[in-house]
C-alpha positions as CSV (number, residue, x, y, z in Angstrom):
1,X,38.8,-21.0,28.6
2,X,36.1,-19.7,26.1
3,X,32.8,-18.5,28.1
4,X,29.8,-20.6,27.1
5,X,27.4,-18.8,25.5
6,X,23.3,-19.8,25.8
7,X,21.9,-21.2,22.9
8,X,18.3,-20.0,21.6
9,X,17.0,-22.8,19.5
10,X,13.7,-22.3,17.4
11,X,10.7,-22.4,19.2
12,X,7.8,-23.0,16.4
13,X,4.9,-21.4,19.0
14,X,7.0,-18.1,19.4
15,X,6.5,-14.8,16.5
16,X,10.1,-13.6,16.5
17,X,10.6,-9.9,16.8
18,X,14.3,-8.7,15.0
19,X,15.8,-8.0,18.7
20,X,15.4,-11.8,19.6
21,X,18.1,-14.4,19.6
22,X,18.3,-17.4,17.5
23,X,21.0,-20.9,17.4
24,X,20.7,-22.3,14.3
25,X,23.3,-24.7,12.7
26,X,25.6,-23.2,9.8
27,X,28.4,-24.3,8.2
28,X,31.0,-23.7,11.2
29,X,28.6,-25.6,13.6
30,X,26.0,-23.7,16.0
31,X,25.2,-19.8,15.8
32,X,23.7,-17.5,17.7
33,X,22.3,-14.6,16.3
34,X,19.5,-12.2,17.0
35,X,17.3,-12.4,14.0
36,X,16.9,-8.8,12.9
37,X,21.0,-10.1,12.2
38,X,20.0,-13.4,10.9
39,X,18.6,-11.2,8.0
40,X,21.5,-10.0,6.5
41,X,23.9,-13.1,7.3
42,X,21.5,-15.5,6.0
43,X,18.1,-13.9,4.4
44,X,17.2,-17.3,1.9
45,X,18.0,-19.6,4.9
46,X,15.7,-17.2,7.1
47,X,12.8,-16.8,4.5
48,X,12.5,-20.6,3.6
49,X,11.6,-21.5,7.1
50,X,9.0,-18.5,7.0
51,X,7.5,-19.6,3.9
52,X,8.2,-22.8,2.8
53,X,9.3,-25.4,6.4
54,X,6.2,-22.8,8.0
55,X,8.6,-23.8,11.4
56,X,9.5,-19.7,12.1
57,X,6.6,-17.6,13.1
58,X,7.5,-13.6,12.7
59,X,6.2,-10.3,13.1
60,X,5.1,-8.9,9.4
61,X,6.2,-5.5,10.2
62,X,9.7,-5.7,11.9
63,X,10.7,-8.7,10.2
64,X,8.8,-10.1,6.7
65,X,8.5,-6.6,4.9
66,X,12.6,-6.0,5.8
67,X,13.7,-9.6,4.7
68,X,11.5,-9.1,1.2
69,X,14.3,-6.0,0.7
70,X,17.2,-8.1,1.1
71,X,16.0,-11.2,-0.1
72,X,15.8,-8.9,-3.4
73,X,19.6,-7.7,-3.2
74,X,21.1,-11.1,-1.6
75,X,19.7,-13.6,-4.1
76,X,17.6,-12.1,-7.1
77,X,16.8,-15.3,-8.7
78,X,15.0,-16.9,-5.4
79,X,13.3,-13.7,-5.2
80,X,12.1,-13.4,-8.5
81,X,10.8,-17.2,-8.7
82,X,9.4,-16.7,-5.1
83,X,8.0,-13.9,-6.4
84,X,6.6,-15.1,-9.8
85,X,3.7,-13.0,-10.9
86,X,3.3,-10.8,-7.5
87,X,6.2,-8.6,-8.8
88,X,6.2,-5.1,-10.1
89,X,6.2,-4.3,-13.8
90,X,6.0,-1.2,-15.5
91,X,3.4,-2.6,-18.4
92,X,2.8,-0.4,-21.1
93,X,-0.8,1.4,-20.9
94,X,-0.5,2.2,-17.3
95,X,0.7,5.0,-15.7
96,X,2.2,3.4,-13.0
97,X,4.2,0.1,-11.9
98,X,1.5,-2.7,-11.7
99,X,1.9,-6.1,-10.3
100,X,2.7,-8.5,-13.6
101,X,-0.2,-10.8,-12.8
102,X,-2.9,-8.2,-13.9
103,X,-2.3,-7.9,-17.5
104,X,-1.5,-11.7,-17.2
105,X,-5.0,-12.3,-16.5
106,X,-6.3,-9.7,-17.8
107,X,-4.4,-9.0,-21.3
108,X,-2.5,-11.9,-22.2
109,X,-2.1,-11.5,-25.4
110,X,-0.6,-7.8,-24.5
111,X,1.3,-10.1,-22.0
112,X,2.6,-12.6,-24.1
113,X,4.0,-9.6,-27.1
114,X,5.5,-7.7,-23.9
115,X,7.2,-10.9,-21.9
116,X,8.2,-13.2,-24.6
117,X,8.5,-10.8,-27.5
118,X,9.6,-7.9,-25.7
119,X,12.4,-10.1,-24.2
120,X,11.7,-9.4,-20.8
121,X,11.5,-13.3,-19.1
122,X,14.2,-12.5,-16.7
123,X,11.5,-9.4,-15.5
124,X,8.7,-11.9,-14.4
125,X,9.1,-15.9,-13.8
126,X,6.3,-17.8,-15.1
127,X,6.3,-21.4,-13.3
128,X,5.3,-24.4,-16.3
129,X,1.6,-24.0,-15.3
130,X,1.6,-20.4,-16.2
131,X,3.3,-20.7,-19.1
132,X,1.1,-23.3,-20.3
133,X,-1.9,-20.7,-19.0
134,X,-0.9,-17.7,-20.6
135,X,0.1,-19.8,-24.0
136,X,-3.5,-21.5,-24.1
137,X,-5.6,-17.9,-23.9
138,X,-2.9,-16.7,-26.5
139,X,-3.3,-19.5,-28.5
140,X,-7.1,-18.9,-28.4
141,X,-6.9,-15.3,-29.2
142,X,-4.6,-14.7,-31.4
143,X,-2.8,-17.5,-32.5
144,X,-0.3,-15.9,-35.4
145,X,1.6,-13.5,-32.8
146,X,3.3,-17.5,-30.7
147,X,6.7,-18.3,-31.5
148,X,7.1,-22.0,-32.7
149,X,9.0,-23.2,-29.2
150,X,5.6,-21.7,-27.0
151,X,3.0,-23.8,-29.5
152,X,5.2,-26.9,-29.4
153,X,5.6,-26.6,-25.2
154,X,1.8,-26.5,-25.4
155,X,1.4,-29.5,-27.7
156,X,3.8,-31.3,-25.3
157,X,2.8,-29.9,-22.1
């Protein structure tokens, strides 16, 4: 006869540590895992109901900055739209990696020539609104340098 196991099921008012043990429901029913585990088995899962359901409280240091590392390798795409303009770039003009959102704000036309001319979308995902932001201040400034579909999504936007 299979020995019953405890289950651990979420408790919204608790800050998990990775050492602590966690039931939630998967595919092949219930599992128990402690969540320093529940990382690598199921880090989008884990990070939604961080960030998005708010229902799993955790400690920053042993558990958020870890999961940001392998919500990077497990699933780029979440990351990088999770992400949007809080990731790292290496922008021309600066000796270092800076997050995208500063020449965003602060040199969009630069932006605009190095993202969408430059070919590098699949670097930094710009949600609709941003788009729409960066092509209105680069439609201000320096109207000549937009490609016809980026003028047309702002007449349309």
């Amino acid at each position: 006869m299979p020995e019953a196991h405890s289950e651990y099921p979420l408790d919204p008012e608790k800050v998990y540590l990775s050492m602590d043990e966690l039931t939630l429901q998967t595919d092949e029913g219930p599992k128990t895992l402690k969540l320093g585990a529940w990382l690598n088995y199921d880090p989008v899962r884990i990070h939604k109901m961080i960030v998005k359901d708010k229902t799993l409280q955790v400690d920053q240091i042993e558990i958020y900055a870890p999961l940001m590392s392998k919500l990077r390798r497990a699933d780029q795409e979440y990351y990088r739209r999770f992400m949007g303009l809080n990731v790292t770039i290496d922008f021309p003009g600066f000796d270092s990696d800076i997050l995208a959102k500063i020449p965003f704000e602060n040199d969009p036309v630069g932006f605009y020539k190095w993202w969408r001319k430059g070919k590098r979308e699949s670097k930094v995902y710009l949600s609709k609104v941003n788009q729409y932001k960066l092509f209105q201040k680069v439609a201000l400034m320096d109207p000549k340098i937009m490609l016809k579909k980026d003028l047309d999504f702002l007449k349309n936007f």
